[in-house]
Structure formats: C-alpha cells, structure tokens
C-alpha positions as a Markdown table, in Angstrom:
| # | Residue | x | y | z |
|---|---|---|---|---|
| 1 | Unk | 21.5 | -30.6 | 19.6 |
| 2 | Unk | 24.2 | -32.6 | 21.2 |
| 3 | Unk | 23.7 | -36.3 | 22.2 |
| 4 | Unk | 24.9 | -38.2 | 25.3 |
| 5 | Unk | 27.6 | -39.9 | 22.8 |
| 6 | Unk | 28.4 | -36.8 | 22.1 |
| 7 | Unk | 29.4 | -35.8 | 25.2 |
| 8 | Unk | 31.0 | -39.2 | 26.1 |
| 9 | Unk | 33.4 | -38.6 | 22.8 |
| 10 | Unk | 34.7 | -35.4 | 23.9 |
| 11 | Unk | 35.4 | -36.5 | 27.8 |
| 12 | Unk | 36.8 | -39.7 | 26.3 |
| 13 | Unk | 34.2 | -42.0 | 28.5 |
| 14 | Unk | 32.3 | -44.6 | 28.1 |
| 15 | Unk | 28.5 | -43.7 | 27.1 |
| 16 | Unk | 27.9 | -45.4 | 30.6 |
| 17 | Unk | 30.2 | -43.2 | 32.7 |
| 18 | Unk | 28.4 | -40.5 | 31.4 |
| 19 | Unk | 25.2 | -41.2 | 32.4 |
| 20 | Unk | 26.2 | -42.0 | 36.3 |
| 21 | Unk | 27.7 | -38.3 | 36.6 |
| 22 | Unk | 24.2 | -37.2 | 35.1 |
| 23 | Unk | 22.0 | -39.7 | 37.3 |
| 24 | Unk | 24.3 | -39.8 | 40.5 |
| 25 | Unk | 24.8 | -43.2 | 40.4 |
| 26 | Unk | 27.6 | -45.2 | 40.7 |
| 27 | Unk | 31.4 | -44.4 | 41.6 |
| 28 | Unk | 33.0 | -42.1 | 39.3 |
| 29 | Unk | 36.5 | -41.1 | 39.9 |
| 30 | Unk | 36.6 | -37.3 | 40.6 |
| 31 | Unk | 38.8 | -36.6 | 38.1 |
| 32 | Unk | 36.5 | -38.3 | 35.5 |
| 33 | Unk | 33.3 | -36.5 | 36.6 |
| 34 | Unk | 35.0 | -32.8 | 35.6 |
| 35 | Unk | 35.7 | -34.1 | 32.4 |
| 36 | Unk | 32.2 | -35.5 | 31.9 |
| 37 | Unk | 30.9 | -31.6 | 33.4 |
| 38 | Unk | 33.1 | -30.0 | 31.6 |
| 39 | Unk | 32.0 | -31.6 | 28.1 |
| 40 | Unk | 28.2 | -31.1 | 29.1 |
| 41 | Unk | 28.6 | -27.9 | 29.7 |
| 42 | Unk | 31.0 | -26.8 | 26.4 |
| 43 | Unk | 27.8 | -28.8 | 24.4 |
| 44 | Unk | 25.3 | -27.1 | 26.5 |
| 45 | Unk | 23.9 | -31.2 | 26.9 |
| 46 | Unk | 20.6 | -30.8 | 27.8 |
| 47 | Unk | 19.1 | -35.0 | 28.9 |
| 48 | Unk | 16.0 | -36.1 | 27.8 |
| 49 | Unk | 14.2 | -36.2 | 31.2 |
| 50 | Unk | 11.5 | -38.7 | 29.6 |
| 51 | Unk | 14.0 | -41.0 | 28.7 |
| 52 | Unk | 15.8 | -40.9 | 31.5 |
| 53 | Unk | 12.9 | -41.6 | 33.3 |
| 54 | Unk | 12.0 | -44.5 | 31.6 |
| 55 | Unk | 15.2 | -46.1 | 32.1 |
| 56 | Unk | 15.6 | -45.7 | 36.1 |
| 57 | Unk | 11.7 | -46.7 | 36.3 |
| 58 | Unk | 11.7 | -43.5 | 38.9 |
| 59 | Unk | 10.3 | -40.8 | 36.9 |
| 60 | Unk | 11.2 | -36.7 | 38.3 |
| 61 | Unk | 8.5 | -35.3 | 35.9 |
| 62 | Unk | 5.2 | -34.2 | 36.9 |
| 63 | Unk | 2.0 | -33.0 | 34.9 |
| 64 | Unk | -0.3 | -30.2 | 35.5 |
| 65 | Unk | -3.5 | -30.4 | 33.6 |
| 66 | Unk | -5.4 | -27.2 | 33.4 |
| 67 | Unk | -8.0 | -26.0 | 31.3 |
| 68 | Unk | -6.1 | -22.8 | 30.0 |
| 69 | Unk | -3.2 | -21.4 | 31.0 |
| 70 | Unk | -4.3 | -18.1 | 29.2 |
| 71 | Unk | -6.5 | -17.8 | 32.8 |
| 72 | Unk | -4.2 | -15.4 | 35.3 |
| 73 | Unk | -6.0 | -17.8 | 38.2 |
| 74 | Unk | -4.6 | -21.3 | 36.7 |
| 75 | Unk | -1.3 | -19.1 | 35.2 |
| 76 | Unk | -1.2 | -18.0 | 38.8 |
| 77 | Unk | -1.4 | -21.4 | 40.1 |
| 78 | Unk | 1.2 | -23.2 | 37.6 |
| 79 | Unk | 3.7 | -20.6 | 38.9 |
| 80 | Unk | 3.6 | -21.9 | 42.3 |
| 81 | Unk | 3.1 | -25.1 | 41.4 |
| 82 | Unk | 5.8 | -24.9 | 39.5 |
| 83 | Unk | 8.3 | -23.5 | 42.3 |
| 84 | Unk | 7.5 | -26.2 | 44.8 |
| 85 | Unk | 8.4 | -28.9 | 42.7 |
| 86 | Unk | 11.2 | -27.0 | 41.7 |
| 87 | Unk | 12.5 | -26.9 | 45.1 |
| 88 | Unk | 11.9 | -30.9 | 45.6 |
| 89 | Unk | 13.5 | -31.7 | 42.7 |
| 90 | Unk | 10.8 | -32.5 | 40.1 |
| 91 | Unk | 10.1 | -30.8 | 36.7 |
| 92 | Unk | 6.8 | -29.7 | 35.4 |
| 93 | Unk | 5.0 | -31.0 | 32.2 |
| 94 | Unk | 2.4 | -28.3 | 31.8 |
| 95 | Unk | -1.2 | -29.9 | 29.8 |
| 96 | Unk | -2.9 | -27.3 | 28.4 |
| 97 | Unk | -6.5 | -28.4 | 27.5 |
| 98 | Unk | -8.0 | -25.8 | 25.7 |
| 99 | Unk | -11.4 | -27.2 | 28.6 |
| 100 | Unk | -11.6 | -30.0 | 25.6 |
| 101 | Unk | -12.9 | -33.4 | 27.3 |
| 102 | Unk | -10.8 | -35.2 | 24.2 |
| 103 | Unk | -7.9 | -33.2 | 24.6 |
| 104 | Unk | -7.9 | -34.7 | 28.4 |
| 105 | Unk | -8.5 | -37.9 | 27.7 |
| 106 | Unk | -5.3 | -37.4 | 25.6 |
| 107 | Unk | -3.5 | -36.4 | 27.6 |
| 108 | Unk | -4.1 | -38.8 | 30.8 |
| 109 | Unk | -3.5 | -41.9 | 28.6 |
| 110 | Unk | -0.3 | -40.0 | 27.2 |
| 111 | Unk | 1.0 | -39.2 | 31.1 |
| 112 | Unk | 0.2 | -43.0 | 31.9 |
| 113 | Unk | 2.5 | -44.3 | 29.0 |
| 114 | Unk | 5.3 | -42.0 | 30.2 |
| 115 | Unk | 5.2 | -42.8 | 33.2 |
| 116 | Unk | 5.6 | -39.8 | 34.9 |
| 117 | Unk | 5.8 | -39.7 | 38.9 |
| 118 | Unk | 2.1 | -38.3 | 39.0 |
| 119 | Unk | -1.0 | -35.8 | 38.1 |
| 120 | Unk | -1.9 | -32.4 | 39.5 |
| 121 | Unk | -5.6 | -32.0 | 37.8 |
| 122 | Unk | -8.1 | -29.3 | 37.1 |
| 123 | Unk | -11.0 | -30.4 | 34.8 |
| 124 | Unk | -14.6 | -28.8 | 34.7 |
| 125 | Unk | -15.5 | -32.2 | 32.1 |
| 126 | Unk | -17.5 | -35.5 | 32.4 |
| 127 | Unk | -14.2 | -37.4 | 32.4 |
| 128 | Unk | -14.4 | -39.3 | 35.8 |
| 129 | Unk | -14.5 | -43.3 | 33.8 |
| 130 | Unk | -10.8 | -42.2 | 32.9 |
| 131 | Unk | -9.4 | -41.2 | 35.8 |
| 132 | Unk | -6.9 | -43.5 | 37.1 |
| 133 | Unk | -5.5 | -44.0 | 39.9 |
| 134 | Unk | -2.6 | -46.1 | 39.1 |
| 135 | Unk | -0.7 | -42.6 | 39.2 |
| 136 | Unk | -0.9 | -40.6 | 42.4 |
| 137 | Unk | -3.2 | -37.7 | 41.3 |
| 138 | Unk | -3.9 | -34.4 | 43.1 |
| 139 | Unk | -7.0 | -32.8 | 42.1 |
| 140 | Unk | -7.7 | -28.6 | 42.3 |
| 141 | Unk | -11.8 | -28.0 | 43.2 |
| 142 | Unk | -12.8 | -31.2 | 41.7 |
| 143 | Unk | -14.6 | -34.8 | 43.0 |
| 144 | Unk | -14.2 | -37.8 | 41.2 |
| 145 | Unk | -16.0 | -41.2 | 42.6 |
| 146 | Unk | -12.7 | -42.3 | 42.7 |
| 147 | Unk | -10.9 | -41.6 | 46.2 |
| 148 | Unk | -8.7 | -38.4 | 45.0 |
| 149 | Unk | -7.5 | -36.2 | 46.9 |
| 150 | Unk | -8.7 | -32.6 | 46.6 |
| 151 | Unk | -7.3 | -29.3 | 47.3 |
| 152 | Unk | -9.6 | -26.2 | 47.1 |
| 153 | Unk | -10.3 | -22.6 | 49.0 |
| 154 | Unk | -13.0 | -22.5 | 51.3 |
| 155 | Unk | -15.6 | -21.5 | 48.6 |
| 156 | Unk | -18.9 | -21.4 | 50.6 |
| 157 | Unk | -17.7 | -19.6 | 53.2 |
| 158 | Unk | -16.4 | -17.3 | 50.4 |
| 159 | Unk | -20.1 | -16.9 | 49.3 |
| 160 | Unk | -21.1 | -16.1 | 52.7 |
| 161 | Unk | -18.7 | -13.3 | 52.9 |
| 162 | Unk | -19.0 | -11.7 | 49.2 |
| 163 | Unk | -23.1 | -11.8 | 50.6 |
| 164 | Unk | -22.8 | -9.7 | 54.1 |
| 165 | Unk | -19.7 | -7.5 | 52.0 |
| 166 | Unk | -22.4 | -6.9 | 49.2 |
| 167 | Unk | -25.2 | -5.9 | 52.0 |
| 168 | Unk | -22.8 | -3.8 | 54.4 |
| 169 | Unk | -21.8 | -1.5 | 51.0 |
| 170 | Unk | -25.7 | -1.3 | 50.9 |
| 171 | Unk | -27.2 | -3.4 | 48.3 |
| 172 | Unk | -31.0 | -4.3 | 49.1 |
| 173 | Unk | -31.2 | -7.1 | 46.2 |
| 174 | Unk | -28.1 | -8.7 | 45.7 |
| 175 | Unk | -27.5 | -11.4 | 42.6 |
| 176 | Unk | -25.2 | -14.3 | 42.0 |
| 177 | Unk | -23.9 | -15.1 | 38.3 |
| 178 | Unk | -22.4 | -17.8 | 37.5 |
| 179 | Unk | -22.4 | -20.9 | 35.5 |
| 180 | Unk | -23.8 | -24.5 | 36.2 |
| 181 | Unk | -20.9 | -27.5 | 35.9 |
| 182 | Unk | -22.3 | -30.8 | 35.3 |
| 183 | Unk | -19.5 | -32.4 | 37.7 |
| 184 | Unk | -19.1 | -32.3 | 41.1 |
| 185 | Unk | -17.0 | -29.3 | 41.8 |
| 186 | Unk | -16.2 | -27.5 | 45.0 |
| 187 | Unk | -17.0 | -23.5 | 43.3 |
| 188 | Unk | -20.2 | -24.7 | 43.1 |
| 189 | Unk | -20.2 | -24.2 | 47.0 |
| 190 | Unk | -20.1 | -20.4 | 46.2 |
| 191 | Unk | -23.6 | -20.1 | 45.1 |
| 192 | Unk | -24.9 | -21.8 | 48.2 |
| 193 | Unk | -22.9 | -20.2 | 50.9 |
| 194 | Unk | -24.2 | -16.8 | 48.7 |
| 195 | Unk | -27.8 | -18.1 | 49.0 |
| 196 | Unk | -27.9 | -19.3 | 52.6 |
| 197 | Unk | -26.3 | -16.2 | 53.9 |
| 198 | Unk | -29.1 | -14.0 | 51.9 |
| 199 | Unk | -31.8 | -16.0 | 53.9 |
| 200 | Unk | -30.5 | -15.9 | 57.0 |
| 201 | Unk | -30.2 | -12.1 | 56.6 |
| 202 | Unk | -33.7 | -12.2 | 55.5 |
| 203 | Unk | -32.5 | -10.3 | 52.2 |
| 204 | Unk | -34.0 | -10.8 | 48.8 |
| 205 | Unk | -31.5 | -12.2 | 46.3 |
| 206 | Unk | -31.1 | -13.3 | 42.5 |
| 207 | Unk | -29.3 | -16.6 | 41.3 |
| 208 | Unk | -28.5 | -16.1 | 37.8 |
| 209 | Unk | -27.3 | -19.2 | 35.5 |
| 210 | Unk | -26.7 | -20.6 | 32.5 |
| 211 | Unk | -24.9 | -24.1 | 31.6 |
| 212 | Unk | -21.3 | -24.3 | 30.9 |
| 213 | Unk | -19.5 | -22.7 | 28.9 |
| 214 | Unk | -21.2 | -20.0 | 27.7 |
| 215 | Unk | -21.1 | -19.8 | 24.3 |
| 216 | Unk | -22.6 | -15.8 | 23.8 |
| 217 | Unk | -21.4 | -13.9 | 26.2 |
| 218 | Unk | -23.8 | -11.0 | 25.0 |
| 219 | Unk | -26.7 | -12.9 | 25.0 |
| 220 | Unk | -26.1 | -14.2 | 28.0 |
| 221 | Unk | -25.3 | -10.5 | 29.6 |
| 222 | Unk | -28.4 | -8.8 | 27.8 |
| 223 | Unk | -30.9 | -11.4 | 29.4 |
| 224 | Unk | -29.9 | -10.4 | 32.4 |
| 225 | Unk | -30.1 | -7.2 | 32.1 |
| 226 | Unk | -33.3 | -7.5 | 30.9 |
| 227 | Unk | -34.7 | -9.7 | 33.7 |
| 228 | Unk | -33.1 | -8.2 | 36.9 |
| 229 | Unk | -33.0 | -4.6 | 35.9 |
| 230 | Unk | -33.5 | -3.5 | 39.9 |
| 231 | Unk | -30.6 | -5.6 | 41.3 |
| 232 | Unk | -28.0 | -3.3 | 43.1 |
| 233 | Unk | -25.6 | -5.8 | 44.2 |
| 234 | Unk | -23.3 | -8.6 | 42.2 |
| 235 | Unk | -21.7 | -11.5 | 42.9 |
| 236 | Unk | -19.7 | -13.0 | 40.4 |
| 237 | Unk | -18.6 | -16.8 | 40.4 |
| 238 | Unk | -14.7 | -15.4 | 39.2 |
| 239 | Unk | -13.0 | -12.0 | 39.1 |
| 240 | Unk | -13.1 | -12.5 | 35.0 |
| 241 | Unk | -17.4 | -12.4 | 35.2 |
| 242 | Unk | -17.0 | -9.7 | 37.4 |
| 243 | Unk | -14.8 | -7.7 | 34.8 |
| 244 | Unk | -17.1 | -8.5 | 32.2 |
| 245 | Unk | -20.3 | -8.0 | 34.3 |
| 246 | Unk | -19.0 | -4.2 | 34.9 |
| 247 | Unk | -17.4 | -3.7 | 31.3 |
| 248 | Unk | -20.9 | -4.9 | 29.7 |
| 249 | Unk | -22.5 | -2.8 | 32.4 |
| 250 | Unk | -21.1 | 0.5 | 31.9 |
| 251 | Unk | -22.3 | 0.6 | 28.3 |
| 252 | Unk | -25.8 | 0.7 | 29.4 |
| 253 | Unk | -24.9 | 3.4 | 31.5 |
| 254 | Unk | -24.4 | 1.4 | 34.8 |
| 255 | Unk | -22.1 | 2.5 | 37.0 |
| 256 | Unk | -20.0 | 0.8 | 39.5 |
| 257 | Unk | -20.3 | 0.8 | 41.8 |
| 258 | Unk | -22.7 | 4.2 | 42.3 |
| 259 | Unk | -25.3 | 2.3 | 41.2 |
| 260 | Unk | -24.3 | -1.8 | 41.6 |
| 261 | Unk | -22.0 | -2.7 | 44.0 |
| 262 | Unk | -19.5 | -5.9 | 42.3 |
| 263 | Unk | -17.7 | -8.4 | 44.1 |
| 264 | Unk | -15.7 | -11.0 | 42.4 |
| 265 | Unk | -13.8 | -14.6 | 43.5 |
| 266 | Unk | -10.2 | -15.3 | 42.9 |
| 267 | Unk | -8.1 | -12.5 | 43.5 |
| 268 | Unk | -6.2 | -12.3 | 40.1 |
| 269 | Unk | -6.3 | -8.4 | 40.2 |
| 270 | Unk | -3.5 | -7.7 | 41.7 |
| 271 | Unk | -1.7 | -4.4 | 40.1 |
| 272 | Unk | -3.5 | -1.3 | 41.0 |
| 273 | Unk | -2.8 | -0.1 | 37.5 |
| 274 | Unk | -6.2 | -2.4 | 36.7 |
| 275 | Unk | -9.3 | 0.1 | 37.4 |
| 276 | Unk | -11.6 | -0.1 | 39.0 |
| 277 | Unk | -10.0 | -2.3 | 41.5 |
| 278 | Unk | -12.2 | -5.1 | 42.0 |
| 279 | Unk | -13.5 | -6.4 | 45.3 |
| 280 | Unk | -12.8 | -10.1 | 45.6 |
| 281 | Unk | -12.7 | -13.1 | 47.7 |
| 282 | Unk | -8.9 | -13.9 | 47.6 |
| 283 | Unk | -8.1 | -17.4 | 46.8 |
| 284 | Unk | -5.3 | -18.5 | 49.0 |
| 285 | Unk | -3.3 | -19.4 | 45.7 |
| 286 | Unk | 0.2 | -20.1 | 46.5 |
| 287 | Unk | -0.6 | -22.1 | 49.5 |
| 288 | Unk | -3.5 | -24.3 | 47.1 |
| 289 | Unk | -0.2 | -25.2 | 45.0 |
| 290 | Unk | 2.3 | -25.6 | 47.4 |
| 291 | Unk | 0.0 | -27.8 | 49.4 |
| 292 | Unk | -1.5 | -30.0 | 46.3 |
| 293 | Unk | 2.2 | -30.3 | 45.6 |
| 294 | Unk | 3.0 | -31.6 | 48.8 |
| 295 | Unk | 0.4 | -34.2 | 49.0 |
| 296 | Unk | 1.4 | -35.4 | 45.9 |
| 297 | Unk | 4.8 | -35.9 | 46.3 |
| 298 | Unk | 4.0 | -37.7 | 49.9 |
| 299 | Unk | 2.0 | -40.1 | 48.0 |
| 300 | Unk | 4.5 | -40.5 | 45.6 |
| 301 | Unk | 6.6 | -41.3 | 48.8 |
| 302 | Unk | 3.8 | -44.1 | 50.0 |
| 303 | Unk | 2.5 | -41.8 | 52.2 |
| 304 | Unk | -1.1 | -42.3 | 53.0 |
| 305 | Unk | -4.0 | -39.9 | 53.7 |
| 306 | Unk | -6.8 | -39.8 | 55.5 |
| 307 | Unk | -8.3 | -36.5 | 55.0 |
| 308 | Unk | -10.3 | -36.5 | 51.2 |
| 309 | Unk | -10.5 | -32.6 | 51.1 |
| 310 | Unk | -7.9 | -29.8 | 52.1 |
| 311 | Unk | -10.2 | -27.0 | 52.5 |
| 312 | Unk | -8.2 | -23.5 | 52.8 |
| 313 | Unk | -9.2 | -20.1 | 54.3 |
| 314 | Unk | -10.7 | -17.1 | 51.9 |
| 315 | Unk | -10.5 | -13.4 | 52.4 |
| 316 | Unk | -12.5 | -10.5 | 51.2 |
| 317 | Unk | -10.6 | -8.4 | 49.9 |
| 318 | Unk | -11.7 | -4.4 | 49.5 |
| 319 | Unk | -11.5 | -2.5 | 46.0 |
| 320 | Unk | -13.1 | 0.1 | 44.4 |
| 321 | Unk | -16.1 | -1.7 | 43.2 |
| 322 | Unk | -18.6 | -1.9 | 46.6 |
C-alpha cells in the first residue's frame, strides 16, 4: 500500500505539499497540485482518515453503533445513514456490537480516543454510566439520563394502529408479543399504545413477554401456544417476531391469516418475492437517518437544541397477513 512519501517521491514534493493538496490547505501552485493528483492517483493513495484526523484536531469520521448489522431494520438504517453523511462530507465507522454490553463499552472508549467528530447510537444494554457526552451523540429509540438527543418513529401511535387494523380484519382477542428491555426505550411505547387502544375499544387482549433476549425461541413460541390457544389476532413488537410467529405457527397447522390475523412493526419486507407479505407498521426509516444525521452534524456545528425527542410519523401498511 503506498505511503504519503511515496507519493511525495514520485511528484518530486515536499511530504508537506502533499498533504495541503489532500487537506485543502494552504497555497499550492496549480501546476504542483496535478503532479501531487496525478501521483495519488497512478499509486491509487488512499489517506488514513484517522490520522489525518488526529493531526487537524477536526475529525470527518463518524461512528454508527448498532447492535447487528445482520438486522435488514439497522442494515436499512446504516444505508441511509450512511448517504447523508456522504453527502456532507463525513465518512462512516460502522460498530457492530454483536448486542454485547462489553463490546459497547469498547467501543465508546475506542471512538473517544480517536476522536472522531461524533456518535450515532442504538443500544438495548444497561450502559448509560458510560455514555459521554464529551462527543455529540445522536441516539435511535433510546433514553439515557444524560440529555441525548433522541430520534425514533412514533411507536405508540403505531400500537394504536396495528390494534384497530387487527380488529377491522376481524380479530375478537388480539395479542401483543414482544420482549421486555430493561432500559428506557421508545418501542416499549408499542405495547402501550396496543393496550390502550384495546380498552378503549372495549376488546379483550393478550400481552405476551418474556425478558430480553430470548434465549429459546421454541420454548418461548410453544408456551404461547400453549397458553393463548383462542387468540385470533397478533401483534408483533418487529416484522422478524412476526415471521417467526407465522413460520412457527404454520407447523401446528395455523394458518395466516385464515385463522390469525399478523401484523408486524418495521417495514423491512419490502420485495413482494417475500410471502406472505406481511402487514406492518412502516418505520419512516430514511427520514429516522437522514434526520439523526442532521442533528448530529448541527451539534457538531455548536448548534443547540431544545427539543429532547424527534418523534416521526408511522403508517400501516397492508399485506397479505390480516
């Protein structure tokens, strides 16, 4: 891999020269600067972007700590991420934590000795005692007791909606299954937007949960099952417990939605090659990203805030499961 001397050696510059044609700093003769971008590109010179950073004290990078990136909702969401900074002029370090509390820990002491220009965070973990904010920090869902901002979907009213959907398509006992996060989390606003929609409507309703993360996903499935054999209606905290909830359901002989009506929340479905089709409560995804990017980057910029929490609009949408 060619160096920065490299490159200097074969324009016949100074080391120095090179790096103000790479950093846009400092008057370079024209002349000079094709030489320099000629060399760079014959080596295919790629800078160190850390290094850089450190140097000009003004870092370009930012991190994106998610959970998994093997999930098509955060996958969907780095894209986008991804792309805004893009166009603003900022590169992405991706933090995949695997939804290990040491892993983050890791990697928000790592992002603070590199310096980069600031954090956009997803974490379902007890982790709030290390959460600085020395580094502007952009969180998706989540609450800290620090004062972060927070970007989310409008997840009760999302509840509300996946409730009266369930009814209209005529389910008579509706359920909601889920997971319980020990942290303060916006999804959790799902359940209870599910809940107080069911009584307003006067319809009787299950809440089925079990702590996070499930560890037997058949067990967990099976009990179910077993204790709410007359429910007619789901309600699944994501799209991926909804495609489980119907895969596990059809081998007891279930069908879907003949004889339960699903609906899931997310909206990562979105090829109709994928059957059944699910009924979900679209996350506004891109605009999530574009927006938590934005907010970032204006703190960056000393921008201040007033608002805590961007909430932004759901929508049902119809597929083949209700």
């Amino acid at each position: 891999m060619a160096s920065i001397k490299d490159v200097a050696g074969l324009a016949g510059v100074a080391v120095g020269t090179v790096s103000r044609v790479i950093n846009h700093s400092g008057a370079v003769k024209p002349e000079t600067r094709r030489k320099v971008e000629e060399a760079i590109k014959r080596l295919n010179y790629i800078p160190n972007e850390i290094a850089r950073n450190f140097k000009m004290q003004k870092s370009k990078m930012v991190a994106l700590l998610l959970p998994t990136i093997s999930h098509p909702f955060f996958s969907e969401l780095a894209y986008y991420i991804e792309d805004e900074l893009d166009r603003e002029g900022y590169k992405l370090m991706l933090c995949n934590s695997g939804s290990k509390p040491e892993k983050e820990l890791y990697y928000l002491d790592m992002l603070q000795q590199n310096k980069v220009a600031g954090i956009v965070g997803i974490t379902y973990n007890d982790i709030d005692s290390s959460v600085s904010t020395d580094i502007p920090i952009v969180s998706i869902d989540r609450h800290f007791s620090k004062r972060i901002i927070c970007v989310t979907s409008d997840n009760y009213e999302g509840g509300r909606l996946a409730l009266r959907e369930l009814v209209r398509a005529g389910a008579k006992k509706p359920a909601f299954i889920g997971t319980v996060i020990p942290v303060s989390s916006e999804i959790m606003k799902r359940k209870s937007g599910f809940v107080q929609e069911a009584k307003a409507m006067g319809v009787d309703y299950v809440v089925y949960e079990k702590p996070d993360p499930i560890i037997d996903e058949d067990k967990y499935y099976n009990e179910f099952f077993m204790r709410h054999d007359d429910v007619d209606g789901v309600f699944a905290t994501n799209d991926m417990f909804a495609a489980q909830y119907i895969e596990r359901a059809s081998r007891r002989g279930i069908s879907v939605p003949g004889d339960v009506k699903v609906i899931g929340y997310d909206g990562i479905q979105s090829h109709a090659y994928f059957h059944p089709v699910l009924s979900t409560i679209r996350q506004p995804v891109e605009e999530m990203a574009r927006t938590a990017v934005k907010l970032l980057l204006g703190q960056i910029g000393g921008e201040s805030f007033h608002q805590d929490t961007y909430c932004l609009p759901v929508m049902y949408r119809q597929g083949e499961t209700t």
